[in-house]
C-alpha positions in Angstrom: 0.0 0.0 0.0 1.0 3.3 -0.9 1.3 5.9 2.1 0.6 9.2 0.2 -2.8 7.2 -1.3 -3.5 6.2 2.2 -2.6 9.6 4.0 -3.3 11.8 1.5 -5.7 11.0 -1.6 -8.0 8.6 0.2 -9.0 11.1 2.5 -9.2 13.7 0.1 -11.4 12.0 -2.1 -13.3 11.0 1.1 -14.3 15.0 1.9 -14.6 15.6 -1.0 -17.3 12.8 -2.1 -19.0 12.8 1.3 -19.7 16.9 0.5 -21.1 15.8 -2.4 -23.3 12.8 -1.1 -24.7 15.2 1.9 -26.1 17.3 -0.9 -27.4 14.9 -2.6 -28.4 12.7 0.1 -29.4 15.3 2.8 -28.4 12.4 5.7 -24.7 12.0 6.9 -25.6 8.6 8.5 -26.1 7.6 4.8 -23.1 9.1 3.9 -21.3 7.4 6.3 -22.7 4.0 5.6 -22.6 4.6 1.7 -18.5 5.4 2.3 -18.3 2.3 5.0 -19.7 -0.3 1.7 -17.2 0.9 -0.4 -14.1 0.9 1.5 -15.1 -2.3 2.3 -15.5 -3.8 -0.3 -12.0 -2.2 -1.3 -10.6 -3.6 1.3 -11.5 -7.3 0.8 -10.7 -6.6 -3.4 -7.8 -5.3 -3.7 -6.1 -4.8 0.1 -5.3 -6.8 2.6 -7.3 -7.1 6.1 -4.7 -4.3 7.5 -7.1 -2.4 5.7 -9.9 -2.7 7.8 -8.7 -0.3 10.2 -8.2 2.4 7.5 -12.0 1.5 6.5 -13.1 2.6 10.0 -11.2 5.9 10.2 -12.3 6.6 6.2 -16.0 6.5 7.4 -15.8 8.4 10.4 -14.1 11.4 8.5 -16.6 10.7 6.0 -19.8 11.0 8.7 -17.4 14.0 10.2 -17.5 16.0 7.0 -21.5 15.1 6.1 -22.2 16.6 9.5 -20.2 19.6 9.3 -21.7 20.1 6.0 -25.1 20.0 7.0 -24.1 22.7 9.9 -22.5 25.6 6.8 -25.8 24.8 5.0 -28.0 25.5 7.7 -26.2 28.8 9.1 -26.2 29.9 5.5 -30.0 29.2 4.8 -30.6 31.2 8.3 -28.0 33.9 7.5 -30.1 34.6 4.1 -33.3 34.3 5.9 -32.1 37.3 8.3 -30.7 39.4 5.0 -34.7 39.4 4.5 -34.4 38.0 0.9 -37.8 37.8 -0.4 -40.0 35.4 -2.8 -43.1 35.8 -4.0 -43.9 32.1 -3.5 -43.3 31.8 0.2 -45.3 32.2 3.5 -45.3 35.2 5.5 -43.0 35.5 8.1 -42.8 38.4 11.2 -39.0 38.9 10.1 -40.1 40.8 6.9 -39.8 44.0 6.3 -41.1 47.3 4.8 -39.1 46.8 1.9 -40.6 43.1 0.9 -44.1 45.2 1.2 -42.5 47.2 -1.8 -41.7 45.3 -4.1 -45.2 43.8 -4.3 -47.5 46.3 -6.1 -50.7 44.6 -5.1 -50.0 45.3 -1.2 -49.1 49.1 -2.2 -53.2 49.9 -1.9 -53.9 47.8 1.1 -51.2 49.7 2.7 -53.8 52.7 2.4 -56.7 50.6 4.4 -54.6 49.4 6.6 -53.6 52.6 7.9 -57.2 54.0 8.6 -58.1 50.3 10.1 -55.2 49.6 12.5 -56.9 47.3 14.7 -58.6 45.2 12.4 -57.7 41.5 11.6 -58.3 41.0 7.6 -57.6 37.9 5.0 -56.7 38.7 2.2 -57.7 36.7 -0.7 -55.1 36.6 -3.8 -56.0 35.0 -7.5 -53.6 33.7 -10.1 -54.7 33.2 -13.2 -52.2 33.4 -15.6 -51.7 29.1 -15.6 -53.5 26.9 -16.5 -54.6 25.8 -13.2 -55.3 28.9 -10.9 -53.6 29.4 -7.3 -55.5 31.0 -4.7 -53.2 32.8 -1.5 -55.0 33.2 0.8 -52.6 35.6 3.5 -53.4 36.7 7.2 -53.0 40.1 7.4 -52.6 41.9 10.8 -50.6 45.1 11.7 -50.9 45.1 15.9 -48.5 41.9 15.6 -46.0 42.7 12.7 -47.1 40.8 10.1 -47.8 43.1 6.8 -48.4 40.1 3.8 -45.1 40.0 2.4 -43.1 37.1 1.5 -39.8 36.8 2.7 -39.0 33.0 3.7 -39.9 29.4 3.2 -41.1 26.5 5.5 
């Protein structure tokens, strides 16, 4: 056996794949047992039964990385839901902001009502129509708690 392959490019590849594979695969246990069939089924190929041990350490890194992984994802999908990125097909959350409001030119004349009613609790009732099949939003509109009916994340 080689000592840069088993040092170096094994483990490499290893990060590398099990990145990959959490993407895909959105489980690090599967990762981990996906990496943990192959090695060994390497080992008992084409290495000896020293190998074994190199099999262990391979999928630990591998469930290691897959885990770590799936912690960058999830502070980057809560970074961009504080940097209020909005979506018009997404349910209204109290973290938007005036600006979401804005860019949606059907909330500009409710803005109007709302300010003489201020107390009031309305739904508002929103029809697609240009598909084929039409959507109906149907949006919970209340200023006393924050909420003004824009989109700004997904659940």
């Amino acid at each position: 056996m080689n000592i840069l392959l088993l040092f170096f490019a094994l483990p490499i590849a290893t990060i590398i794949l099990s990145i990959v594979l959490q993407k895909i695969l959105k489980c690090p246990i599967l990762v981990a047992a996906t990496f943990f069939a192959i090695y060994l089924i390497v080992a008992f190929a084409i290495f000896d039964s020293g190998f074994l041990i190199f099999v262990i350490l391979y999928t630990i890194l591998a469930y290691i990385t897959a885990v770590l992984t799936r912690l960058i994802c999830n502070i980057l999908e809560r970074l961009n839901l504080l940097n209020n990125n909005c979506n018009s097909n997404c349910i209204c959350d109290d973290r938007c902001n005036n600006s979401c409001r804005n860019n949606n030119n059907s909330n500009n004349n409710d803005n109007n009502n709302d300010n003489n009613n201020n107390n009031t609790n309305r739904t508002r009732l929103t029809l697609t129509t240009n598909q084929t099949n039409p959507v109906v939003y149907l949006t919970n509109r209340t200023n006393s708690s924050g909420r003004n009916g824009c989109c700004c994340s997904k659940r």
